[in-house]
N, C-alpha and C positions, 0 to 999 in steps of 0.2 A: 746287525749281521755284517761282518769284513768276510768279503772274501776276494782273494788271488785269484786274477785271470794271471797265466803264463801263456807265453807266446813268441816264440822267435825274435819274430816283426812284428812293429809297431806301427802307426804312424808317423812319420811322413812315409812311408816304403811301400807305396802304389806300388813300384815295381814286381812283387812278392806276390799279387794276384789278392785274391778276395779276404782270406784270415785276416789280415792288418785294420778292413773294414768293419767287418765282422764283427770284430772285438772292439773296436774301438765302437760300435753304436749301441752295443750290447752295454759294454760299460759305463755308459753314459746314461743309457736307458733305467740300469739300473740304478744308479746316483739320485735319478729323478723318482726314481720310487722309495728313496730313504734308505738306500744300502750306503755299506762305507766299502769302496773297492778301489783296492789296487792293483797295478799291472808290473807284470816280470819280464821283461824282454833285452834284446839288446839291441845294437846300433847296424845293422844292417841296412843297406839304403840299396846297394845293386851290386856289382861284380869290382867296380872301382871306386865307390865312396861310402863313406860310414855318414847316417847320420846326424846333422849338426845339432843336438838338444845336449842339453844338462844330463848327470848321471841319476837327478832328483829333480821331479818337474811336476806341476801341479796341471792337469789337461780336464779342461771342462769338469773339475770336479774331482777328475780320477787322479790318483798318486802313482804315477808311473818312474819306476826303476828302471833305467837303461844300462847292461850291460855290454862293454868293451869288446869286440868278437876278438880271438888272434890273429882270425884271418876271414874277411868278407868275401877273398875269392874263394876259398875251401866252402862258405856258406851260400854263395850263388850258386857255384859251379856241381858242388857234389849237395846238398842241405846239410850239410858241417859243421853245425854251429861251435865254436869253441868261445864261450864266456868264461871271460875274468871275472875274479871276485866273486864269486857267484854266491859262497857261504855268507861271504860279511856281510853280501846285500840282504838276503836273507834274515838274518840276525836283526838287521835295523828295523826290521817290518813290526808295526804293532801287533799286539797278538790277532792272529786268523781265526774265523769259524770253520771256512772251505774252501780248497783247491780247486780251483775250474783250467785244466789242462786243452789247449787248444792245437790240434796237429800231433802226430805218433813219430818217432825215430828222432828225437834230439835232446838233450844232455840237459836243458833247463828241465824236461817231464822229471827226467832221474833225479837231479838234486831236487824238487819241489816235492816230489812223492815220500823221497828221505826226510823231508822237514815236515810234511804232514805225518809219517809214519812214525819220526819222536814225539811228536805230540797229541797222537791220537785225533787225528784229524780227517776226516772223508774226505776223496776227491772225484770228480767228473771228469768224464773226458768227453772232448767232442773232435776227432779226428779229423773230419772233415776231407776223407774223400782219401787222407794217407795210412789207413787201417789196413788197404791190401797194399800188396806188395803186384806193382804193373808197371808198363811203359819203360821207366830205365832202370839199368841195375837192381836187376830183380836177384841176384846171388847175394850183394852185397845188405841188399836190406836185409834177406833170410839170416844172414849171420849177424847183421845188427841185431835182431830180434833173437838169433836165438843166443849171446853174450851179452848184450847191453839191455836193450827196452821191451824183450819182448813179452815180461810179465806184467807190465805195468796196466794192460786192457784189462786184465782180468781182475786184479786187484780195486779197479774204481767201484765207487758204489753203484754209479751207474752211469752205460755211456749213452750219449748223445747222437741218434742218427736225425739226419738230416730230411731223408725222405726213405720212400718206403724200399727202392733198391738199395739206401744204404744200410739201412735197418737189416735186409737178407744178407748182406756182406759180412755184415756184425755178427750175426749166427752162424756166416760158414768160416768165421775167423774162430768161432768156441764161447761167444759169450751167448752168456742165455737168456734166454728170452725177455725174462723178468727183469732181467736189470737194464735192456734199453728204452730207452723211451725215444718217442719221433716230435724234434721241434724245429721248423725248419729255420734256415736261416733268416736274416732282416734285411728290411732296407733304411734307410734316412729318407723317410717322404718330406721331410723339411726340406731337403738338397734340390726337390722339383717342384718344389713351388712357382718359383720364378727362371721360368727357363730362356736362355738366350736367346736373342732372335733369329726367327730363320731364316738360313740365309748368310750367317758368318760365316761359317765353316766354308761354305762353299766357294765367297766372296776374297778368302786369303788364299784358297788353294787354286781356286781358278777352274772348278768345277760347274760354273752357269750352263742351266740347258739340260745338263743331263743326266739321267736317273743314277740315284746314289746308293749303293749298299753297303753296307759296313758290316767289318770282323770289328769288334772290340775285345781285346784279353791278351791273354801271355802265349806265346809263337811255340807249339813243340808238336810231336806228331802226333801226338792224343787227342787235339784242340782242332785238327783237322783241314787247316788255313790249306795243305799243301791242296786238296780236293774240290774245296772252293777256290785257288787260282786259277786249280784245271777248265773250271766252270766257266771260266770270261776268257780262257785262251781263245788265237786265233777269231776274235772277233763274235765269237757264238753269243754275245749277249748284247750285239747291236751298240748305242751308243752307253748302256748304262757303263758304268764304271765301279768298279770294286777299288774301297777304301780299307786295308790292313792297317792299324794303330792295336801296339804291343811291344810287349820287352819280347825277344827273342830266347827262347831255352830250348835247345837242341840243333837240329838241321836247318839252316834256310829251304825255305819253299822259290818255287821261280818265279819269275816275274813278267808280265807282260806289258803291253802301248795299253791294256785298261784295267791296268791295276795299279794305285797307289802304296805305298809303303812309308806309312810318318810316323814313325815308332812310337814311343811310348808317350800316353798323352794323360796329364791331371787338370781334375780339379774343373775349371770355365771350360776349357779345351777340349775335354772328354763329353762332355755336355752337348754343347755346339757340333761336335761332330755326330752324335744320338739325336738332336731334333732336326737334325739336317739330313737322316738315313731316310729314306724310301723303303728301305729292307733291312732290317738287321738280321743277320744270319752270325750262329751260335753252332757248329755242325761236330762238335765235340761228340768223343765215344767214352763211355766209362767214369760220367761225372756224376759224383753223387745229387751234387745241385746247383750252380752256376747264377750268379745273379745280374748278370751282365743283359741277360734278357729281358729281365721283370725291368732295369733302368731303362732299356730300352722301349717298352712299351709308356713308360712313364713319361716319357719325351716325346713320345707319340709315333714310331716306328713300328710296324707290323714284325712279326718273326719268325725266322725260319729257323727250328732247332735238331738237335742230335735226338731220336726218338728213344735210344735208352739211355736218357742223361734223366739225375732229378727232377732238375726244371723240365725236363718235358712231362715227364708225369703231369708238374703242375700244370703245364701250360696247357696240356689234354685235359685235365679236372675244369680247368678254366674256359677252356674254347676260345683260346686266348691268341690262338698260331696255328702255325700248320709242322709237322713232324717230318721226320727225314733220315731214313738210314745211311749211319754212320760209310763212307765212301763212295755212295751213289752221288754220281756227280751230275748225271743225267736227270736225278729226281732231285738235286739242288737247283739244276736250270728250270724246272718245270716249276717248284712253288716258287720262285722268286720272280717270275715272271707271271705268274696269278698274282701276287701279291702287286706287284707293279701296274696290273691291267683292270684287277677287280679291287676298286680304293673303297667303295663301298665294304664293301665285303673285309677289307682291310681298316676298316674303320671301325666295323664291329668289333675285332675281333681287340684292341687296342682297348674299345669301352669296359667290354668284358674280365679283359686281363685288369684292366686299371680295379675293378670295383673287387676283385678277387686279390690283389694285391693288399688293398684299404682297410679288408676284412681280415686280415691271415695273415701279411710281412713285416710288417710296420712294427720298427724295433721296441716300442712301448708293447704292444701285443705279444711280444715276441719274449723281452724282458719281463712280464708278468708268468708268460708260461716256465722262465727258468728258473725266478723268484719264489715259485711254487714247488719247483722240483728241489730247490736248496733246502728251504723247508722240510719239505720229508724226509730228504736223507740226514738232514739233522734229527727231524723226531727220531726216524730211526738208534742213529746212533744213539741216543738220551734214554731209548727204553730199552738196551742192553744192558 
C-alpha cells in the first residue's frame, strides 16, 4: 500500500506548531509497518527562511517532495501557501493507493484531491483543529471555503477527529457521522527515552532556586500565554517564575521581573526546558488536541491545562492533571500552586498520564489504528 501524506509543513518546521510532528511520526510509523509512503509538502521554515533540504529527499524511510512556496511570508503571516510545481511534482509520484490530507484551507489539499479524483483514488482528511473557522480571519476563511476548499470535507472517505470535541465539530461543519472516525494524535516515545539532565535548562538561563513553570507552544490569543503572564504579574506567584518558549503569531502578551521569554526552542532545548518544569501549564481555549502536555508529562512535569481543549479530555480520562478554564487567571494561580506544594500528589498524576500515554499515543499504536482505517476505505472502494 503507497500512500500520500500532504501537508504544508514538513520537517525541519517546529516553528508551524504540531502537524510537522504529526506527520512526520505517523509516516515513519507507518514505514515500520510495511507501507510505502510519501510526503507532499513544501519549504516553509518561518516568516523569513525556507527550508534548506533537497526538492527529493529520502527521511527515515519516507520519500518526501518539497515544494518551492512563492512567498513564505504570505505562508506564516496569512497560511498562504503558494507552491511551485506542484503538477510535475505530482506526476513524478509512483502510482498512489490513498490520499491522507493533513490541515483544511491550502492549495496542496486542492491539487492532491484533483490527482486522487483522476484516478479514482479515496482520500482522508485529518484537519486537525483547522475544520472550523476561529480566532483570525474568520471572513476570509468563509470565502476561502466557499470558492476554493470548502468542498473538499465532504468529498473524503473519511475524516479523521482527533478527540471527542473535534469529532462534535466535524458534525456541526456537515460531515456525518459515519464517515469520522476518532484516532488521536501520537507521540515519538523514543524522543523520551533519554532525557537531559536536570538542571540544564536552568543552569544556562540562571534560573537556580526557583520554582519553574513553563508555556511551551506557538504565542497567539487562543493559546492563552496573554492570562497566564497575567498570573505571575506584580509578584503574585512569590519567587516562582514563568518560562514562555514559542514562535509568536498574533499580538505580544506583556512582560513582567518573573517571566522569561526565549522564543522558539527545538529539538535538546525543548526537552531541557520540559524536565526542568515544575508546572507545565497548556491554558489554550478551542484545541481539538494539543501534545505539548502529554511531552510534558513524559519528562516528568505535572499539568495544568485549557479544560475544553482535546488533551484535557484526555488528561481528565487519565487523571493525569488538573483542568482550568479558559481566562480564569485566578484558577491558574491556584492549580499551579497545588501543583508546586503537593509533589506527591503531583507525582501521581505524572505516573498516570505516563501509563495512559504508553497505552493509547505512542505512534506505532497510533499508526496501526490508521493502517486499519486505509484498509477499509480501500475494501470499500474495491466492492463498488
Amino acid at each position: 500500500m503507497h500512500v500520500l501524506q500532504v501537508t504544508p509543513y514538513f520537517p525541519p518546521t517546529w516553528a508551524y506548531g504540531g502537524i510537522p510532528r504529526i506527520v512526520d511520526g505517523l509516516s515513519r510509523a507507518l514505514v515500520r509497518r510495511g507501507l510505502q509512503v510519501s510526503v507532499l509538502t513544501t519549504d516553509a521554515l518561518d516568516e523569513h527562511r525556507r527550508a534548506e533540504v533537497g526538492a527529493e529527499r529520502e527521511h527515515d524511510g519516507v520519500s518526501v517532495l518539497t515544494l518551492r512556496n512563492l512567498s513564505n511570508r504570505a505562508a506564516w503571516r496569512h497560511q498562504l501557501f503558494l507552491p511551485l510545481g506542484i503538477n510535475a511534482a505530482l506526476k513524478r509520484l509512483p502510482p498512489v493507493d490513498l490520499v491522507h490530507l493533513h490541515g483544511h484551507r491550502h492549495l496542496l489539499n486542492n491539487a492532491a484531491v484533483s490527482y486522487a479524483g483522476a484516478r479514482k483514488l479515496p482520500y482522508v482528511l485529518t484537519a486537525n483543529g483547522t475544520l472550523h473557522r476561529h480566532e483570525r480571519k474568520v471572513g476570509a476563511k468563509l470565502l476561502w471555503d466557499l470558492l476554493v476548499s470548502g468542498r473538499i470535507p465532504g468529498g473524503a472517505a473519511r475524516c479523521v477527529a482527533v478527540s471527542a470535541s473535534d469529532a462534535a465539530r466535524h458534525v456541526q461543519a456537515g460531515i456525518a457521522a459515519e464517515r469520522i472516525v476518532r484516532i488521536p494524535n501520537g507521540l515519538d516515545l523514543g524522543e523520551f527515552e533519554r532525557l537531559p539532565a536536570r538542571g540544564t535548562f536552568r543552569e544556562r538561563h540562571g534560573l537556580h532556586g526557583r520554582p519553574l513553570v513553563a508555556y511551551l507552544g506557538q504565542i497567539s490569543p487562543r493559546k492563552g500565554v496573554d492570562h497566564l503572564v497575567e498570573a505571575f504579574a506584580d509578584g503574585a506567584m512569590g519567587e516562582a517564575v514563568l518560562v514562555v518558549a514559542g514562535a509568536t503569531r498574533g499580538e505580544a502578551t506583556g512582560e513582567h521581573a518573573s517571566v522569561r521569554f526565549c522564543g522558539l526552542l527545538r529539538g535538546e532545548e525543548r526537552l531541557e526546558l520540559l524536565a526542568d518544569a515544575d508546572v507545565l501549564v497548556y491554558p489554550s481555549t478551542a484545541e481539538v488536541f494539543g501534545l505539548v502536555p502529554f511531552e510534558g508529562l513524559l519528562c516528568g512535569a505535572p499539568v495544568v491545562v485549557g479544560e475544553d481543549c482535546g488533551c484535557g479530555e484526555l488528561i481528565a480520562e487519565a487523571g493525569a492533571g488538573l483542568l482550568v478554564r479558559h481566562g480564569d487567571v485566578d484558577g491558574l494561580r491556584a492549580r499551579i500552586r497545588t501543583l508546586l506544594a503537593d509533589r506527591v500528589a503531583a507525582e501521581a498524576m505524572i505516573a498516570r498520564g505516563r501509563r495512559y500515554i504508553a497505552e493509547h499515543l505512542g505512534f506505532d499504536r497510533v499508526a496501526e489504528r490508521h493502517h486499519a482505517l486505509y484498509t477499509e476505505v480501500l475494501a470499500e472502494r474495491e466492492s463498488r
